[in-house]
N, C-alpha and C positions, 0 to 999 in steps of 0.2 A: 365221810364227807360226800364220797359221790353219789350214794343211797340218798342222802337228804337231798342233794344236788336234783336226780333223776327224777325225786318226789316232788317238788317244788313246781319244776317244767312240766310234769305231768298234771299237776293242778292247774296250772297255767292252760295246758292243751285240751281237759276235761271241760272247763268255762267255755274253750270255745264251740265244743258240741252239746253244749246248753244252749247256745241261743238261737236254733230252729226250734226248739221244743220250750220257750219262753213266751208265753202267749205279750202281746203286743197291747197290757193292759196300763192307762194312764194312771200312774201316783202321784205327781203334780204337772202340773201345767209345762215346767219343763223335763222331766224325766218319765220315764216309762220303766214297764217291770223289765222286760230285754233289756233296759238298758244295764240291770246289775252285772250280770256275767262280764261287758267289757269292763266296768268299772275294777269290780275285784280281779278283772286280768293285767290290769296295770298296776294295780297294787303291788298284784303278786311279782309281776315283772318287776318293778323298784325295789323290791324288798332282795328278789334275784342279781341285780344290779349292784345294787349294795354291800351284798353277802358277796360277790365277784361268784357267783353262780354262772353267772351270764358275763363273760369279760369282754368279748370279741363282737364288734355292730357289726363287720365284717362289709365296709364302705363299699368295696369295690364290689361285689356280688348283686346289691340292693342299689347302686347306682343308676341302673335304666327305672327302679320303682320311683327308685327318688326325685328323677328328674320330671316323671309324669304328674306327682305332688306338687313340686313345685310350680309346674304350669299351670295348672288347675287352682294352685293357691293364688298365683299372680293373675290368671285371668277373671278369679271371684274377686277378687282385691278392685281392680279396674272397673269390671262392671256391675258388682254391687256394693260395692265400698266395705266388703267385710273380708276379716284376714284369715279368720278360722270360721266356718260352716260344718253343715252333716256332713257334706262328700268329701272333703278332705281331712276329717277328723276320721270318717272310716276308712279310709286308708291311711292314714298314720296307723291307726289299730293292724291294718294286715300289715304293714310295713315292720310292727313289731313281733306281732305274729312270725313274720319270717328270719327273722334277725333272732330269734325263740326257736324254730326249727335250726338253722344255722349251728348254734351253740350247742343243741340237745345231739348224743348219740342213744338213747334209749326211746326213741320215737315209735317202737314197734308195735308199741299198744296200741296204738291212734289205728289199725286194721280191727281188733276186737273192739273197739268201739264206734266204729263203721257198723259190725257186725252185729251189735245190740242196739244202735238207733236204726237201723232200716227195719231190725224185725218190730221193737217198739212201734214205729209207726206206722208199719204196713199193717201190723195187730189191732193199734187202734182203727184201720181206715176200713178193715174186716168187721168188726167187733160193729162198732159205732153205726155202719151202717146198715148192718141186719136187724139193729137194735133200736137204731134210727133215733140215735142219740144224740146230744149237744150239749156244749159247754158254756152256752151264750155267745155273744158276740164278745170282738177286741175294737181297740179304740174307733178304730175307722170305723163302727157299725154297718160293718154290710155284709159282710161273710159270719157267718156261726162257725164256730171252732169244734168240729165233727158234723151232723147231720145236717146239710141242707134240703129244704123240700122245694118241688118243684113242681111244676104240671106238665112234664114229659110223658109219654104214654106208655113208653117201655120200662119205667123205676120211679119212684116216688122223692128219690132226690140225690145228690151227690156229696162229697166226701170234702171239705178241708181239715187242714191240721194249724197247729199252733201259728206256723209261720205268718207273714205278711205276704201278698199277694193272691188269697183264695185258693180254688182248684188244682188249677194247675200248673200252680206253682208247688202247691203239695205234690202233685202228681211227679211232675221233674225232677223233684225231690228225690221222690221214691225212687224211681226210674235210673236216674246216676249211681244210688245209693246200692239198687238191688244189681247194678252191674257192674259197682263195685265188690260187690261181698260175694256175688256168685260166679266172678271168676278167680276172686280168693281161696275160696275153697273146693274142697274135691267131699265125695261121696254123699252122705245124709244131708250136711250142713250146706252142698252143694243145691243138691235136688230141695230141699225144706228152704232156701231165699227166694228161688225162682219161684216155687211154687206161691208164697207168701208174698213175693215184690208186684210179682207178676198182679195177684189179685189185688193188693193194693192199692195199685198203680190205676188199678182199671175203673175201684167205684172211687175214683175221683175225677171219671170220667173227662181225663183231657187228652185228647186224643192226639195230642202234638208227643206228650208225655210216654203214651201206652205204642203210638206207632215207631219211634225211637231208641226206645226199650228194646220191642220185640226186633229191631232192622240191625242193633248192635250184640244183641242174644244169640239171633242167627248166624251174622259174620263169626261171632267167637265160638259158638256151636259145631258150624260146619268147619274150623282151623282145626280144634282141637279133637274133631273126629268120637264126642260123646254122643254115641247111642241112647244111652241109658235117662241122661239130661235131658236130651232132645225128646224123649218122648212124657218124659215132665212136662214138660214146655208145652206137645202137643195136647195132652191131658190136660190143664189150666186152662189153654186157650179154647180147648170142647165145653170146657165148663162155663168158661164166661157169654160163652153163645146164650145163656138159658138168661142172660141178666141183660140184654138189648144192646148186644154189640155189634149186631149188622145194623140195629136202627139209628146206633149214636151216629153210625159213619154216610147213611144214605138218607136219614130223613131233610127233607127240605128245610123243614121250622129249623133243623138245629142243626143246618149248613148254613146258618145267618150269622154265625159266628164266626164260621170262617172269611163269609163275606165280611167282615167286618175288617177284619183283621187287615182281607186287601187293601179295603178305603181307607183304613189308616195310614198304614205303608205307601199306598198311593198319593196322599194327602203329602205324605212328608217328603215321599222324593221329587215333588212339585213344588214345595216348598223352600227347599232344598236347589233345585233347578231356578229358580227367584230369585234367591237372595244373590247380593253382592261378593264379590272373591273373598273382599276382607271376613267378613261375615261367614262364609264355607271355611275359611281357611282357621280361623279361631272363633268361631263356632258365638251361640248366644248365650254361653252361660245358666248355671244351674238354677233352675227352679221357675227361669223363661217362656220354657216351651211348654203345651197341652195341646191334645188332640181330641175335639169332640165329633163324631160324625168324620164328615172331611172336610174341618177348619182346623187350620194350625193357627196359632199365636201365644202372645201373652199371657200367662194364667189368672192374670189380673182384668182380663178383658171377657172374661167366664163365669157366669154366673157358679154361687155355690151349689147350687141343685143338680147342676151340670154334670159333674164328676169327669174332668179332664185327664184325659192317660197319657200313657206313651204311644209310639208308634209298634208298637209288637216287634219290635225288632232294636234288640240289645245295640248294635253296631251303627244303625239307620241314628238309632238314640244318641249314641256319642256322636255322632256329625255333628246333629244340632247343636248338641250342648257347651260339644268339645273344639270341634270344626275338625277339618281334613287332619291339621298337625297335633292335635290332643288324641285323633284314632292314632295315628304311628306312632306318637308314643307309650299310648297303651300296649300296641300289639309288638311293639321293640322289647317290651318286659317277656314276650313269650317265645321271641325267635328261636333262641340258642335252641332252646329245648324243641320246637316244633322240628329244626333242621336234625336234632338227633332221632327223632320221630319218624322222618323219612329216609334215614340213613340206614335205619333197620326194619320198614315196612311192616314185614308180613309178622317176625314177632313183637313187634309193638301192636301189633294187633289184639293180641291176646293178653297186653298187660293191663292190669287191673286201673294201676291211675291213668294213662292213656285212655283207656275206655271211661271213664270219670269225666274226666277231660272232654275227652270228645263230645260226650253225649250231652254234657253243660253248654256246650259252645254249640252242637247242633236245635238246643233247645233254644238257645239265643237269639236265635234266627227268626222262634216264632212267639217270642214274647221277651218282657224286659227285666232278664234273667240277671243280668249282671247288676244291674241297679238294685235289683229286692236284695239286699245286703243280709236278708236274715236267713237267706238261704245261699248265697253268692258267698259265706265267706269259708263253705267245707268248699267250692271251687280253689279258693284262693289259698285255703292252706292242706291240698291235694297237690297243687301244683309245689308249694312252697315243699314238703316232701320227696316231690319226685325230683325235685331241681336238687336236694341234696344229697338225694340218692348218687343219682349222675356224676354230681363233683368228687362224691366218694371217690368213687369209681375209677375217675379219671388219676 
């Protein structure tokens, strides 16, 4: 019984590392191909439920998630008259997810399979882009699912992967993924992620991705006193010289991206700075806000040609949406754990979901990492692991 037990949650936990690698193709008007994996993960969860696989919700653990649900469900309720939406149906989904960690003690897989979607994808982002290959486009028609071309003068194009969000969302991807799996292991398996994340990371050319990587590489490099890594590392980053990596970072053309990114961010904490207490304080709800250039508003007040974003910034993101008290109760879901974080510094430094963690959240800063859900939700169930490691523990 507990063999079938372990089996069951593991198909459960296998769905959810299907759907970064689920391209974001439309099968009708309201469902999409991603959308399978959560679907057959609730199944399997009911069917787990059922079977009393899964007996314990374990109320009090998932209580700070719950209570950010519900706000998010009563504040879409008020201001758009609806009770269920995307954003609070995906987090019911991580909410189950974690109440699915909670239950399992056989979770240990879920590192081996960290271990073969980083290299999966770093393989594709090698592979595809020597070959300068593609899959087509996904719904959103704007990114090709492997080779993009371009008219940069130092490559001829860059790199996405299945997920939603382009580049460098791929990139960050890789980037958490290969420092996840390369402080999990030691020797060959060590030196052959870094080598592989590292290139990966780099011809999808998002330099928030590739400089984050290497700034969380180093920290865990220079604790753990490897030589031998390090000069992997060193060898990789000689290599990627020859493919236009002092041009990605110095050319003017393609420092307009970075500028961009300020007028967004600047856009919104003016924005931001404008609006009324009520309004900061419970935020304008989801689906509200767009940023084109440096206009905030309405998404409805935007032309479709437009292509309205976020403000590049995960946290700037929830204000608007969330206001001041929908951020604290997001970041109330991660305290416990942040304060055990600096209780042990220097070797939480060197631990594999901490550095997952971190590097998720330092990417957040410079894009809208937490909302791409099709890659925010190995954030969400890294944490949801590490939080039950701890409880072990304790």
């Amino acid at each position: 019984m507990v063999k079938f037990k372990n089996q069951l949650v593991s198909i459960q936990l296998l769905l959810v590392f299907l759907i970064p690698i689920t391209p974001h193709l439309e099968i009708t008007n309201n469902i999409q191909l991603d959308d399978i994996p959560i679907f057959l993960f609730f199944l399997i969860f009911v069917i787990n439920v059922f079977t009393k696989n899964i007996n314990n919700l374990f109320f009090k653990e998932t209580l700070p998630f719950i209570y950010f649900i519900i706000y998010i469900t009563a504040q879409n309720f008020i201001i758009n008259s609806e009770l269920l939406y995307s954003e609070n149906l995906r987090y019911l989904f991580y909410l189950v997810i974690f109440i699915t960690i909670l239950n399992d003690y056989s979770s240990k897989f879920v590192k081996d399979l960290y271990f073969y979607l980083v290299l999966f994808l770093s393989s594709f982002s090698i592979l595809f882009y020597f070959f300068e290959l593609n899959l087509g486009t996904d719904s959103y028609n704007y990114w090709n699912i492997g080779f993009n071309q371009n008219d940069w003068a130092f490559t001829n194009g860059r790199m996405n992967g299945f997920q939603a969000g382009g580049p460098n969302a791929f990139g960050g991807l890789i980037a958490s993924l290969t420092l996840f799996c390369s402080c999990s292991y030691k020797g060959f398996n060590q030196n052959l992620l870094i080598a592989v994340g590292t290139l990966g990371c780099f011809f999808t050319y998002s330099r928030g991705a590739f400089v984050i990587l290497l700034f969380f590489l180093l920290i865990y490099l220079i604790l753990s006193k490897n030589i031998q890594t390090s000069l992997v590392l060193l060898s990789t980053f000689i290599l990627i010289l020859n493919f236009g990596l002092v041009e990605r970072f110095s050319s003017d053309v393609e420092n307009q991206g970075i500028e961009d990114r300020v007028e967004w961010q600047q856009a919104s904490l003016s924005s931001i700075s404008e609006r009324s207490f009520i309004n900061n304080l419970f935020g304008l709800g989801h689906g509200n806000i767009g940023i084109v250039d440096d206009e905030v508003g309405n998404l409805d007040n935007f032309s479709e040609d437009s292509r309205p974003t976020g403000p590049h910034n995960s946290f700037l993101y929830m204000i608007m949406k969330y206001g001041f008290f929908g951020l604290f109760l997001f970041l109330n879901v991660f305290i416990r754990l942040f304060f055990k974080f600096l209780k042990d510094f220097k070797s939480n430094l060197q631990d594999p979901m901490y550095l997952f963690l971190g590097s998720f959240v330092a990417l957040s800063f410079t894009g809208d990492f937490i909302q791409n859900h099709s890659i925010s939700v190995l954030f969400f169930l890294t944490f949801f692991i590490l939080e039950k490691n701890k409880k072990n523990v304790e």
